[in-house]
C-alpha positions as CSV (number, residue, x, y, z in Angstrom):
1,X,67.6,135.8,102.8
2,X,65.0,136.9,100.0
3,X,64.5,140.2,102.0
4,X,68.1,140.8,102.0
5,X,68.0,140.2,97.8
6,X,65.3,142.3,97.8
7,X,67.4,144.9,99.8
8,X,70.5,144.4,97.1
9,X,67.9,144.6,93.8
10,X,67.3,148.2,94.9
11,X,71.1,148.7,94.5
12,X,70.8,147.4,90.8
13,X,72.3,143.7,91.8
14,X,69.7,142.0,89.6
15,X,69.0,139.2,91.8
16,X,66.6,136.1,91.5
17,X,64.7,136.3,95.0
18,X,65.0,132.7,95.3
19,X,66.8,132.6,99.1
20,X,70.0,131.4,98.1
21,X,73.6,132.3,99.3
22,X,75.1,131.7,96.1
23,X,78.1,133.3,94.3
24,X,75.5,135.8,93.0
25,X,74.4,137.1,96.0
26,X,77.8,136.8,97.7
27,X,79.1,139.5,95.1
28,X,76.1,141.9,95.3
29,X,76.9,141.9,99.8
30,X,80.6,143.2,98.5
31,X,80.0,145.2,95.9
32,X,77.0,146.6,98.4
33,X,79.3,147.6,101.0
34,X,81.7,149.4,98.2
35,X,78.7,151.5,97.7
36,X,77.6,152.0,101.1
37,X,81.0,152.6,102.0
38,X,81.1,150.2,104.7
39,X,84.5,148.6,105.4
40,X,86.1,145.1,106.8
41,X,85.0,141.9,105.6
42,X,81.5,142.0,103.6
43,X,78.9,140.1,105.4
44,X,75.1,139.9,105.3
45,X,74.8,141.4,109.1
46,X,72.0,143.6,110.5
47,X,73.6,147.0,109.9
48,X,73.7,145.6,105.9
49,X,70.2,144.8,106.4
50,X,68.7,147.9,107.9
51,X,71.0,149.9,105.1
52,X,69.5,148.8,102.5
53,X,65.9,148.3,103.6
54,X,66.1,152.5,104.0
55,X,66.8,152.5,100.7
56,X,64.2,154.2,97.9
57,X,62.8,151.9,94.9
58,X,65.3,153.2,92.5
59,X,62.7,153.2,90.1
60,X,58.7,153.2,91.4
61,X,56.9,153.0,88.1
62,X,58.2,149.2,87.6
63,X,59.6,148.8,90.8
64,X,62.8,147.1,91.7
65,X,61.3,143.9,90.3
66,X,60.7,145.6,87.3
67,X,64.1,146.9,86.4
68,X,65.5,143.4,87.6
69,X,63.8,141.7,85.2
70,X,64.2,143.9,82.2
71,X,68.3,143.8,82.9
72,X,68.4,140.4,83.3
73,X,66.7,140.2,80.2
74,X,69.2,142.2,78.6
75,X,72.7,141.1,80.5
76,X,71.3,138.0,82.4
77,X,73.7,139.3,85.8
78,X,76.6,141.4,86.9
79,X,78.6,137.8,86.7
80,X,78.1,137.3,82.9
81,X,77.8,141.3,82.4
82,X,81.4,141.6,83.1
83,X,82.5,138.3,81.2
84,X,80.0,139.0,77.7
85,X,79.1,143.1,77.4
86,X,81.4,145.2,79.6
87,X,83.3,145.9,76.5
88,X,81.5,147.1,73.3
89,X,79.4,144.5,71.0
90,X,77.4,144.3,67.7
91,X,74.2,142.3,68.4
92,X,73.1,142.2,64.2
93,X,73.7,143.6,61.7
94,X,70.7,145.8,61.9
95,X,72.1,147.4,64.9
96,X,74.4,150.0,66.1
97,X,77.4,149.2,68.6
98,X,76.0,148.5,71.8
99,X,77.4,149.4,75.3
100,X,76.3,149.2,79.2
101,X,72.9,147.3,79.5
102,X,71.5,147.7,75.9
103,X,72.7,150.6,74.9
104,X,72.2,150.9,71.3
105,X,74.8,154.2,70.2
106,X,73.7,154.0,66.4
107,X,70.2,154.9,67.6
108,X,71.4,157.9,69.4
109,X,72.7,161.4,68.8
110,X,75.9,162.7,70.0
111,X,74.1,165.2,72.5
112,X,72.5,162.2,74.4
113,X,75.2,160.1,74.3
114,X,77.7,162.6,76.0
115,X,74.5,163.4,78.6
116,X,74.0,160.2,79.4
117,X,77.8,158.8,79.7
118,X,80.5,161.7,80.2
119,X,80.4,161.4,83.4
120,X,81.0,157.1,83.2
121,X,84.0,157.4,80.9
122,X,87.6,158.5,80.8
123,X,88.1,161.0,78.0
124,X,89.9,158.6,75.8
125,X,87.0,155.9,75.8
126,X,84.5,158.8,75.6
127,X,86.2,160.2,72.1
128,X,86.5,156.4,70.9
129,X,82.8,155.9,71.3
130,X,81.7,158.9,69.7
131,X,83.1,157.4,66.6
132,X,80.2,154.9,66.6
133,X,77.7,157.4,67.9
134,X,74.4,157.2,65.5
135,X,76.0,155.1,62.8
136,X,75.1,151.3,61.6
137,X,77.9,149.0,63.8
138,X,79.9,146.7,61.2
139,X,83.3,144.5,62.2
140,X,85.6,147.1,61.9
141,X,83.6,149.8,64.1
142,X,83.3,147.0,66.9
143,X,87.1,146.0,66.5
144,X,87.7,150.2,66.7
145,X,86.3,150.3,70.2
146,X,86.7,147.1,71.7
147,X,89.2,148.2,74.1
148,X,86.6,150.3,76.3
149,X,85.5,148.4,79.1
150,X,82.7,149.6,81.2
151,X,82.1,148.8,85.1
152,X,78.6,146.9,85.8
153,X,77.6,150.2,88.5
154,X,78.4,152.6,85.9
155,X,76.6,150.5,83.3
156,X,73.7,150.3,86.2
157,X,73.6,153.9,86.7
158,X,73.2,154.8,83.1
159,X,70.1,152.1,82.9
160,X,68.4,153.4,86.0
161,X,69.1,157.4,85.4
162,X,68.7,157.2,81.3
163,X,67.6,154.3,79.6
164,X,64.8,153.1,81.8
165,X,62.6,155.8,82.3
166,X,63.5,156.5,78.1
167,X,62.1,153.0,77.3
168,X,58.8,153.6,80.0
169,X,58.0,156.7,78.7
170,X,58.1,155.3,75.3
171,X,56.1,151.9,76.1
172,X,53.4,154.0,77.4
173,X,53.0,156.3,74.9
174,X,53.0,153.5,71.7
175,X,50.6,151.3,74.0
176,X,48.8,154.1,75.8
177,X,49.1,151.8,79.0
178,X,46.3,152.7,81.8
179,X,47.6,154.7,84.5
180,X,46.7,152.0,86.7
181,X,48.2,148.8,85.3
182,X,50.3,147.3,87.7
183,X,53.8,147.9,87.8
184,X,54.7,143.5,86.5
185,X,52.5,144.5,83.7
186,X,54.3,147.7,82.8
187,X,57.2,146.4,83.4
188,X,56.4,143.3,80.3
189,X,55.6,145.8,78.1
190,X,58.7,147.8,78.8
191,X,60.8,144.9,78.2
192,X,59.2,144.2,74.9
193,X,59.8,148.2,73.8
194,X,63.6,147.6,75.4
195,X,63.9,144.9,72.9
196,X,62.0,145.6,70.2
197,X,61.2,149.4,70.0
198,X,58.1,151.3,69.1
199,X,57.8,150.5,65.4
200,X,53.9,149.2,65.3
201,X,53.6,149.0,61.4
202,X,54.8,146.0,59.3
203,X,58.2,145.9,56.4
204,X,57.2,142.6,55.5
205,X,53.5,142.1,54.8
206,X,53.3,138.3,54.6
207,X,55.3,137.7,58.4
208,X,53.2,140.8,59.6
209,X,56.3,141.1,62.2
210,X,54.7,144.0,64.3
211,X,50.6,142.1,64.4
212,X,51.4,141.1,68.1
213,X,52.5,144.4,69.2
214,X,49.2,146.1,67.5
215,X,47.3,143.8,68.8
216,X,48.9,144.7,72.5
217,X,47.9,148.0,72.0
218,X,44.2,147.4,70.8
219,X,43.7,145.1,73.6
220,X,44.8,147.3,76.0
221,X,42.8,150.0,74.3
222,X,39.5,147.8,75.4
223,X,40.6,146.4,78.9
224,X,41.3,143.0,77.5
225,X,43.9,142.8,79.6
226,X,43.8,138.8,80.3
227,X,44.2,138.1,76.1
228,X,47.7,140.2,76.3
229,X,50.1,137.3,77.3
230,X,49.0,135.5,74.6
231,X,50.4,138.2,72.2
232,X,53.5,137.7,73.9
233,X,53.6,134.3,73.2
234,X,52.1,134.4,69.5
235,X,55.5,136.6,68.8
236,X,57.9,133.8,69.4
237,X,56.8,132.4,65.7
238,X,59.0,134.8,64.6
239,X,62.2,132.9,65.3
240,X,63.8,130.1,64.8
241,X,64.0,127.9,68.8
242,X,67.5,127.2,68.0
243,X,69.1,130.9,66.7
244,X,67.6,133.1,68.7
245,X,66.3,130.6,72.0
246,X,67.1,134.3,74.0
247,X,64.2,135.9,72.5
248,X,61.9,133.6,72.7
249,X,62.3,132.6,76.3
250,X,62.1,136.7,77.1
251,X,58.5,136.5,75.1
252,X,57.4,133.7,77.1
253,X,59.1,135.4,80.8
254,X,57.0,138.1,79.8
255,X,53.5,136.6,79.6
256,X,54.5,135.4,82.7
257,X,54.8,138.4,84.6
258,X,52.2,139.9,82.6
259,X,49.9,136.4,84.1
260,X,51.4,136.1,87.4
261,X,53.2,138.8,88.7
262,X,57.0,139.3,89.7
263,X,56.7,136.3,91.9
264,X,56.4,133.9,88.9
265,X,60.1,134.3,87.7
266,X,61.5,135.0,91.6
267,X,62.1,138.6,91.8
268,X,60.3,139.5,94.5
């Protein structure tokens, strides 16, 4: 069973490896044979099996693992992906209009949006989007394109083609990560980046809001490696447990992968 999630992560289903036949994994085995174009009643057979075990890592540098947890992270599963962000949303008020698996369009211009999603969206949702394309999201914007709705896969494709190598190429250049650090490790640090962005310098010089992430950088910088997770954790001061529980359980998943590996939250 957890070789068959396995098998079903590297089609972007987002899995926890934990061996269970639940309603999670039931929907990944159908929505797997929509993409492998098998037909007749979806089951976890052998030809299933041996289909998706020839499958590539869609993405090597954090492995399948990797871009598992950072979705999850983001959309928490296909399930709740459909139900919560398949149509647009405004996380704050410091943000743009957000689409797909963290898609932020007020942090984009209208050349990489239309690259990255022409080929996801009817030409009515693509001209209603473009409206919110590198502008600050408010009410009215959200209400403006709240009837676009976007399928998980597409959503899926655009994080695993765009947004993911994007947010690793960026994580590694603000941290100058080691060529060799394992891919859980990588994978943290582009999860923080995903969340937070790249910005290392502080707005507010009493909270010193970016000290963790410097401190990241410097540490990696002198092969501290095993002080890192507590960097992680030291961020959570920055919110308050019952506003924003989401970010600090994602600080504390990620000094546990960065401690323990992939196995540690059951996604491999």
């Amino acid at each position: 069973m957890r070789a068959l999630q396995r098998g079903l992560n590297r089609l972007g289903s987002i899995l926890l490896v934990d061996g269970d036949f639940g309603p999670a994994t039931t929907d990944a085995v159908a929505n797997a044979f929509a993409v492998l174009g098998r037909t007749g009643i979806p089951c976890a057979d052998d030809e299933l099996q041996t289909a998706l075990d020839a499958l590539p890592d869609p993405f090597p540098p954090v492995t399948a693992a990797g871009l598992s947890f950072i979705a999850r992270a983001e959309v928490s599963g296909p399930r709740d992906y459909t139900q919560r962000f398949a149509r647009p949303i405004w996380p704050s008020a410091t943000s743009g209009i957000t689409i797909g698996i963290g898609y932020d369009l007020g942090t984009v211009s209208m050349k990489q949006f239309a690259a990255d999603w022409r080929d996801r969206l009817t030409d009515a949702h693509f001209d209603l989007l473009c409206s919110v394309v590198n502008v600050n999201g408010t009410a009215l914007r959200l209400k403006s394109v709240r009837s676009v709705a976007i399928p998980f896969n597409d959503a899926m494709a655009v994080f695993v083609r765009q947004s993911l190598p994007s947010f690793t190429a960026a994580a590694q250049r603000v941290f100058r990560v080691p060529d060799d650090l394992p891919p859980s490790r990588l994978a943290a640090l582009v999860s923080l980046v995903y969340n937070r962005g790249t910005r290392l310098t502080d707005t507010d010089t009493k909270r010193r809001e970016r000290r963790e992430m410097r401190e990241i950088r410097d540490l990696l910088a002198a092969g501290s490696l095993d002080d890192i997770p507590d960097r992680f954790e030291s961020m959570t001061r920055l919110w308050d447990a019952n506003k924003l529980p989401g970010l600090i359980k994602r600080r504390r998943d990620e000094a546990r992968l960065w401690r323990a590996g992939f196995s540690a939250l059951q996604l491999e």
